[in-house]
C-alpha positions in Angstrom: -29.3 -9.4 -41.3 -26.0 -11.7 -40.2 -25.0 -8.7 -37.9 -28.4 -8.4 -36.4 -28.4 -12.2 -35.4 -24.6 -12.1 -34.2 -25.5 -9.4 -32.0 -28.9 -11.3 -31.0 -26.7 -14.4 -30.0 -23.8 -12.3 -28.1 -26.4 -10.9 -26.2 -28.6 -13.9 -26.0 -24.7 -15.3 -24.5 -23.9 -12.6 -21.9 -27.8 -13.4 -20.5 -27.0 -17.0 -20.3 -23.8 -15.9 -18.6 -25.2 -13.7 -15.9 -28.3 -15.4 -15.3 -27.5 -17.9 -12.5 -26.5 -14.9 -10.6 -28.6 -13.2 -7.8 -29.8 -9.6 -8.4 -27.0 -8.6 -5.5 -24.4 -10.9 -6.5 -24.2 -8.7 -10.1 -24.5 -5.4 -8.9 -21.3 -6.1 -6.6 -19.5 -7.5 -9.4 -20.4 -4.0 -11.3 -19.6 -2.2 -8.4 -16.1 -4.1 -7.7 -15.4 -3.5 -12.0 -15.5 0.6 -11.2 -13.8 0.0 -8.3 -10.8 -1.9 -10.1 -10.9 0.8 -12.9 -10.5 3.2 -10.4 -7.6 1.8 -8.8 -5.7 1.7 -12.3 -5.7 5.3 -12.3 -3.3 5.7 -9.8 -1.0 1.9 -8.9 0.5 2.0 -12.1 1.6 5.4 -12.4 3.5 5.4 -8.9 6.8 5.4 -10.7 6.5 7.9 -12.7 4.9 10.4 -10.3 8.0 9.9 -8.1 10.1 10.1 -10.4 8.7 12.9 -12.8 6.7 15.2 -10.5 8.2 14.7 -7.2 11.9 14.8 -8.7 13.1 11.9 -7.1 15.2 9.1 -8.2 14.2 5.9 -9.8 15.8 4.3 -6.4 13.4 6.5 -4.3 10.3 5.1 -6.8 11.5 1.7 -6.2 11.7 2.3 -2.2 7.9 3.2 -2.5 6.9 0.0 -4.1 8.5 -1.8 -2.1 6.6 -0.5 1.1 3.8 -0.7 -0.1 4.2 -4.4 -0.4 5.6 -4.7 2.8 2.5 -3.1 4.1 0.5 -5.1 2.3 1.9 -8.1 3.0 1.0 -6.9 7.1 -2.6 -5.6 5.9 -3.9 -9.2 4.2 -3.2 -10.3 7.7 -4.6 -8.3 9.3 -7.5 -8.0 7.4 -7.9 -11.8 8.2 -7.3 -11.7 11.8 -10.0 -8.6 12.4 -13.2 -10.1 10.1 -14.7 -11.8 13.0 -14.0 -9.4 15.6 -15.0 -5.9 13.8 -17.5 -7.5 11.3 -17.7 -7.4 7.8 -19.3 -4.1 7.9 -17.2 -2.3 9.4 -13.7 -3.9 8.5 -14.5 -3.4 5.0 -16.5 0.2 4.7 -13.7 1.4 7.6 -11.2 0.7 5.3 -12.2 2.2 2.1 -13.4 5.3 3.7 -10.1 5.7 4.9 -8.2 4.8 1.9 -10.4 6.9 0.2 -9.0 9.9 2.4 -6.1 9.2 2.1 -6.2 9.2 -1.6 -7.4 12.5 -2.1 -5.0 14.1 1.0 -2.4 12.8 -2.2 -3.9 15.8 -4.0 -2.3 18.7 -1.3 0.9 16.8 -0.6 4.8 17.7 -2.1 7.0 16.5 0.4 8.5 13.3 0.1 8.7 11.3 2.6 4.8 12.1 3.4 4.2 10.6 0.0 5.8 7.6 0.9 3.6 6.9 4.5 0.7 7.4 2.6 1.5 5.2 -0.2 2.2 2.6 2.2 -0.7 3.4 4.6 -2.5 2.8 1.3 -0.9 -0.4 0.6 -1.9 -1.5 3.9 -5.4 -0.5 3.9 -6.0 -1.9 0.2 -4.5 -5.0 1.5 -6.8 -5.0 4.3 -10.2 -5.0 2.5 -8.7 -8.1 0.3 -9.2 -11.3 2.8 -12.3 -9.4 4.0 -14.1 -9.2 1.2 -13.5 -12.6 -0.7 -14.8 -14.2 2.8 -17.7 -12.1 2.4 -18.0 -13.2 -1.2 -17.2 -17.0 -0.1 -20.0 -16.7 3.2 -23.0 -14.8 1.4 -23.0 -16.7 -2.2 -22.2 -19.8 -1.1 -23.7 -21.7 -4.0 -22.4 -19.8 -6.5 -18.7 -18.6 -4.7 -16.4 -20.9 -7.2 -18.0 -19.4 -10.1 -18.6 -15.6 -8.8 -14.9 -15.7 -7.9 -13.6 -16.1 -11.4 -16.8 -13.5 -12.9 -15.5 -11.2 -9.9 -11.8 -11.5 -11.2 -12.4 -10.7 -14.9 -14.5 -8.1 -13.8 -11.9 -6.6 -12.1 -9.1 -7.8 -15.0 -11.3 -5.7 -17.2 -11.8 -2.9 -15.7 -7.9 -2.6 -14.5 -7.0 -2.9 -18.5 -9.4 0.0 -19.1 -8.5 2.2 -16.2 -4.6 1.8 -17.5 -5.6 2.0 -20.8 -7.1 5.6 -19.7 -5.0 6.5 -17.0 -1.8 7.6 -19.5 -4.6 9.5 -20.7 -5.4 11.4 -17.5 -2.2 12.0 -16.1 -1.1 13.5 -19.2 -3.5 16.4 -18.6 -3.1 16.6 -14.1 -1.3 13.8 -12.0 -3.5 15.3 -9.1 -7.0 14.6 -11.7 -5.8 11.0 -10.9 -5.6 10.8 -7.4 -8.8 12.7 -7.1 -10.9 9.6 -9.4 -9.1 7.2 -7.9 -10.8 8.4 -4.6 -14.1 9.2 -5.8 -14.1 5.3 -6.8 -13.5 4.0 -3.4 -15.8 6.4 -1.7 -18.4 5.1 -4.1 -17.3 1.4 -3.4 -17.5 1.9 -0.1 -21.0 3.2 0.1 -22.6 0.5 -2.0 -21.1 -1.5 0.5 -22.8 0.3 3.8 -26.0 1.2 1.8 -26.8 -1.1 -1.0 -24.9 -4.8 0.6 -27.1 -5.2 3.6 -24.2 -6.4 5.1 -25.5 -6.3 8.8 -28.8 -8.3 7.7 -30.5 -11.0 7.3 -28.0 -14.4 5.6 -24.5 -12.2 6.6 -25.5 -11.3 10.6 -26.6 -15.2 10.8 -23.3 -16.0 8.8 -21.1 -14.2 10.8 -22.7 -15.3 14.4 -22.3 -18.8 13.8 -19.0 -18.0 12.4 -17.9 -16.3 15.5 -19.6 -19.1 17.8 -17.4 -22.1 16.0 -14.6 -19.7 15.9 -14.8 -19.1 19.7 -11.1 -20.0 21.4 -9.7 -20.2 18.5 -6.9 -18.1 18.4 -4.7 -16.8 15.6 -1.8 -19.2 16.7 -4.3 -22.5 17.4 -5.5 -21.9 13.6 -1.7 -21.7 12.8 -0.9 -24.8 13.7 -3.3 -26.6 11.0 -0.6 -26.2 8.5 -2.5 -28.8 6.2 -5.1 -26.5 5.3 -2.6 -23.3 3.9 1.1 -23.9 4.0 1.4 -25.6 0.5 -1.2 -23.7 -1.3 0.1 -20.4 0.0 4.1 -21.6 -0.5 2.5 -22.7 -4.0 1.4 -19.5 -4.3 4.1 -17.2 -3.1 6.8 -19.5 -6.3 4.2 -18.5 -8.8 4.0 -14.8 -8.0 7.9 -14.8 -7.5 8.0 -16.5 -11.3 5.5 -13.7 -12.9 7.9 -11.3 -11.7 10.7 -12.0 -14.4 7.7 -10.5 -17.2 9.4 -7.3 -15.7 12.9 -7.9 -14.2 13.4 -10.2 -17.2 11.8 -9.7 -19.9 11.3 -6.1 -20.4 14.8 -5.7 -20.1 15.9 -8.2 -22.7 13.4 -6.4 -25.2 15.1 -3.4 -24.8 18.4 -4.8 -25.0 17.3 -6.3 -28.0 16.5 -3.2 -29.8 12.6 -3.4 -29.1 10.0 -0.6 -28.1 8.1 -0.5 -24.9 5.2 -1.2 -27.4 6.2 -4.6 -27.9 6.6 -5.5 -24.0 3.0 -3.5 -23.4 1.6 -5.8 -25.8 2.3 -9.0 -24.2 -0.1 -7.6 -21.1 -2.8 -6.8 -24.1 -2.4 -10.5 -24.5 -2.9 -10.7 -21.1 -6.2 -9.0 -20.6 -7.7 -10.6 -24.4 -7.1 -14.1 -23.3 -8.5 -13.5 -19.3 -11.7 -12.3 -21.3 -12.1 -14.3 -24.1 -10.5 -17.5 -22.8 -12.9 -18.3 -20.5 -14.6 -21.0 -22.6 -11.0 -22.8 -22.5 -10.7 -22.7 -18.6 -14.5 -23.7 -18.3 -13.6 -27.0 -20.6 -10.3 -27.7 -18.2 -12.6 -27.5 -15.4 -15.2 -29.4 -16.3 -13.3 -32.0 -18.4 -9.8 -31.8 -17.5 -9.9 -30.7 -13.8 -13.0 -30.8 -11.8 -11.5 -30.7 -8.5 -10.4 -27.4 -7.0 -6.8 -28.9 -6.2 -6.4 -30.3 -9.6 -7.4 -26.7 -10.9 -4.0 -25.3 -8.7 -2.0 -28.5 -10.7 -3.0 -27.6 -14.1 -2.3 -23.9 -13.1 1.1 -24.6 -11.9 1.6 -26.8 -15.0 0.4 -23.9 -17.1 3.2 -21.9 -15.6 5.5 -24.0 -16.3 4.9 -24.4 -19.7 4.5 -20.9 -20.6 8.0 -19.9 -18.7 9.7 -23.0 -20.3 8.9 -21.3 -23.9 10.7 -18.3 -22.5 13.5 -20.3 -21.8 13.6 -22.1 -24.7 12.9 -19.7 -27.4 12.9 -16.5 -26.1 15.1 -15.2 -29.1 11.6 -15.4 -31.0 8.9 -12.9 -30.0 6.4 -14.8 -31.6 7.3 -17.8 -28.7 7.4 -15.0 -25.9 4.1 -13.7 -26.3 2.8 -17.7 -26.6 4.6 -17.9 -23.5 2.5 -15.1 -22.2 -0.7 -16.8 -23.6 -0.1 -20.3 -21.8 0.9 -18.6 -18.4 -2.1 -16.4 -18.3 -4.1 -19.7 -18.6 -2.5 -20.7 -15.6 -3.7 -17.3 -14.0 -6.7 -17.7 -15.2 -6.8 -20.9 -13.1 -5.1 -19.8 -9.7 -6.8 -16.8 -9.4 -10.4 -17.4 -8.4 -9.6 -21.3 -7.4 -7.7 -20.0 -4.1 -10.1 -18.0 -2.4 -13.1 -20.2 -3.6 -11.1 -23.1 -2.5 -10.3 -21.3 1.0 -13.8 -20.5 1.9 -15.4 -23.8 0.9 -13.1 -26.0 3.2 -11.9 -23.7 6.0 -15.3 -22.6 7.3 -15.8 -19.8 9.8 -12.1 -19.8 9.8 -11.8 -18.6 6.2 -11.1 -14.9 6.6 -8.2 -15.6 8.9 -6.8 -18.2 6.3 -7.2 -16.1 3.5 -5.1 -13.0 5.0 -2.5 -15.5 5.7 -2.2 -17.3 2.3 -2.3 -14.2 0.6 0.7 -12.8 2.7 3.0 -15.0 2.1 1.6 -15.2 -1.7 2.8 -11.6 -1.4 6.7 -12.3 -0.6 6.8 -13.7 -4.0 6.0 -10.5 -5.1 8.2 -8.9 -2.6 11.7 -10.7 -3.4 11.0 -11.2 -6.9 12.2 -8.4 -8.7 15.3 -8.3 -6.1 16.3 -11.6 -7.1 15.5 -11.8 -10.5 16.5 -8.8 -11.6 20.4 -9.1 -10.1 20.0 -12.1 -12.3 19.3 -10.9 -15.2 22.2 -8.3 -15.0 24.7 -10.8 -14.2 23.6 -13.4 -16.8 20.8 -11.6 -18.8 17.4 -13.9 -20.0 18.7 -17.5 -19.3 19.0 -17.6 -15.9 16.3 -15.7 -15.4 13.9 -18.1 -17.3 15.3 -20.8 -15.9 14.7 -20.1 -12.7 11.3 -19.2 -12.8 10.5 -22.3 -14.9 12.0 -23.8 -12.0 10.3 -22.3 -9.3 6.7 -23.0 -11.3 7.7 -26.5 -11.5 8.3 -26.3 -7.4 4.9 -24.9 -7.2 3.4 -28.1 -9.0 4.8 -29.8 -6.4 3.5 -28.0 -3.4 -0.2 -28.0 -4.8 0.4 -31.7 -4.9 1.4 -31.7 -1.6 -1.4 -29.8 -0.7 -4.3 -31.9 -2.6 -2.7 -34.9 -0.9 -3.4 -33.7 2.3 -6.6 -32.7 1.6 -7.8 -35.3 -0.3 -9.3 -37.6 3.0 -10.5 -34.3 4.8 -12.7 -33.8 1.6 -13.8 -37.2 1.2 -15.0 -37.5 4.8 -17.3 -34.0 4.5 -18.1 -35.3 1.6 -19.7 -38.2 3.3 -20.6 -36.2 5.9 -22.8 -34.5 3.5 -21.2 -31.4 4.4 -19.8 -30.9 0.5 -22.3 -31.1 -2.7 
């Protein structure tokens, strides 16, 4: 009887949940879930495809990652720059058909250095869809974008934890079998898109011509110039990503050192996923109690970081401490992640696409120069310095979000007025 009415109030709870949400607005977020479990059959397992299968150094793995960054760093802009002038549409369904190619053209090639364009053609063409379709997100929910973003981004935590979980799994029996899902998932994502989104009617085609009529003469370099609205917030961005890196140029490495199994670092990114699913009533309460303002959310989330890295610093010689330094940052994740795109497409208007490939390219050189720095650091000084400067950097990033509210805050108030904001 007790287990009957738990299971009557858990599902009672995920109704509640989903119920503010249109019809269309859920079956995207189901849609963008198998995409993101699709993807996780095939990202994480770069390294060891190169390295096992291929028969290519660990050097040669690492020159792979790093182009697809580099491409991606190039697609986010231009996925941006090309949302008003190819469409929605057609940026987005163009560019999963065409990574979807891609992906299974993986399953016929050996030679090297073809594996590595595609891998970065893919980078690039994953990076491209990104801006594009939070804009489209941001333009055709707009009541319910600050709230869809952060259901969107568990969805997709989720199904990335299950498609890793599953993927060791897979490529155990065929590397190729993984390629091959990880294409069928993108073909399928992009035709929901073209058939199921609408995309060219009704709210989006009115959307996207008053977008392109207040756009009109605005150039990439005019919307350049309005530093106000993304320099901090993506400089804010790009120190927290460079921080999350030292989980793997830092930490890893000092478990081992320390006698530990991979097991033990895998678990901190189990933490990772359990408290980005079940830790949303925590993020809810700093939202609405805490901080109710976009900007303050980017604060707390920076503050978060800082914490949780500080801990690592600290007492990093207990693993207990690490992995509640991995609990604390992930709350600071948990309150970056949706905030920047929701925030981008609420104050930046038709303009939004084009500001959301550039925030999340320079994001991206975090990512980039991360490991390269950090990890020379650890091998000259091992955990310390490593810690250390990534608490340091998080602490920067407080800074530049405060930077960035301040800024803001009379733009805000004035739509506000204007009765432009709710």
């Amino acid at each position: 009887m007790n287990e009957m009415m738990m299971l009557k109030r858990s599902s009672s709870g995920i109704r509640t949940v989903f119920l503010p949400y249109p019809r269309e607005a859920l079956l995207f977020v189901a849609a963008s879930f198998v995409n993101a479990l699709g993807s996780a059959f095939m990202w994480p397992l770069t390294t060891l495809y190169v390295y096992q299968v291929l028969g290519r150094s660990a050097a040669d793995a690492g020159f792979v990652l790093m182009l697809q960054s580099l491409a991606g760093i190039a697609g986010q802009f231009t996925g941006g720059a090309l949302f008003h002038r190819l469409g929605a549409k057609r940026l987005i369904v163009g560019s999963l058909l065409c990574s979807s190619l891609l992906q299974c053209s993986l399953l016929f090639l050996t030679h090297w250095l073809v594996y590595a364009g595609v891998m970065a053609a893919l980078g690039f063409l994953n990076a491209v869809t990104m801006p594009a379709i939070q804009a489209f997100i941001g333009f055709r929910w707009p009541n319910e974008r600050r709230s869809l973003f952060n259901v969107v981004y568990v969805g997709n935590n989720v199904g990335m934890a299950v498609g890793t979980s599953l993927a060791g799994i897979l490529a155990a029996l065929s590397f190729p079998l993984t390629f091959l899902v990880d294409s069928i998932t993108t073909l399928a994502f992009a035709l929901f898109f073209l058939l199921f989104m609408r995309i060219s009617a009704d709210a989006d085609s009115q959307v996207s011509l008053l977008s392109l009529r207040e756009s009109a003469g605005q150039q990439p370099w005019m919307l350049l110039r309005q530093y106000r609205l993304y320099l901090f917030l993506a400089l804010g961005s790009a120190a927290l990503f460079f921080a999350t890196t030292s989980w793997s140029t830092g930490v890893a490495p000092y478990l081992a050192d320390q006698g530990m199994s991979m097991a033990a670092y895998s678990f901190l990114w189990t933490v990772n996923g359990i408290v980005i699913f079940a830790g949303q009533p925590v993020t809810s309460f700093i939202k609405r109690i805490l901080a109710k303002t976009p900007t303050a959310q980017l604060i707390a989330s920076a503050a978060c970081y800082t914490i949780g890295f500080a801990f690592m610093l600290l007492f990093h010689r207990t693993y207990d401490m690490l992995v509640l330094g991995m609990v604390i940052t992930t709350f600071g994740e948990m309150l970056k992640a949706p905030t920047v795109p929701a925030f981008i497409t609420e104050y930046t208007g038709s303009a939004a696409p084009f500001y959301l490939g550039v925030v999340g390219s320079i994001g991206s050189l975090g990512r980039l120069f991360g490991p390269l720095l950090l990890g020379s650091m650890y091998d000259v000084g091992g955990i310390v310095p490593v810690a250390a400067l990534a608490s340091a950097t998080c602490a920067a990033a407080v800074v530049l979000f405060a930077v960035h509210a301040f800024l803001h805050r009379r733009v805000i108030l004035r739509q506000k007025e204007a009765g432009l904001l709710s």
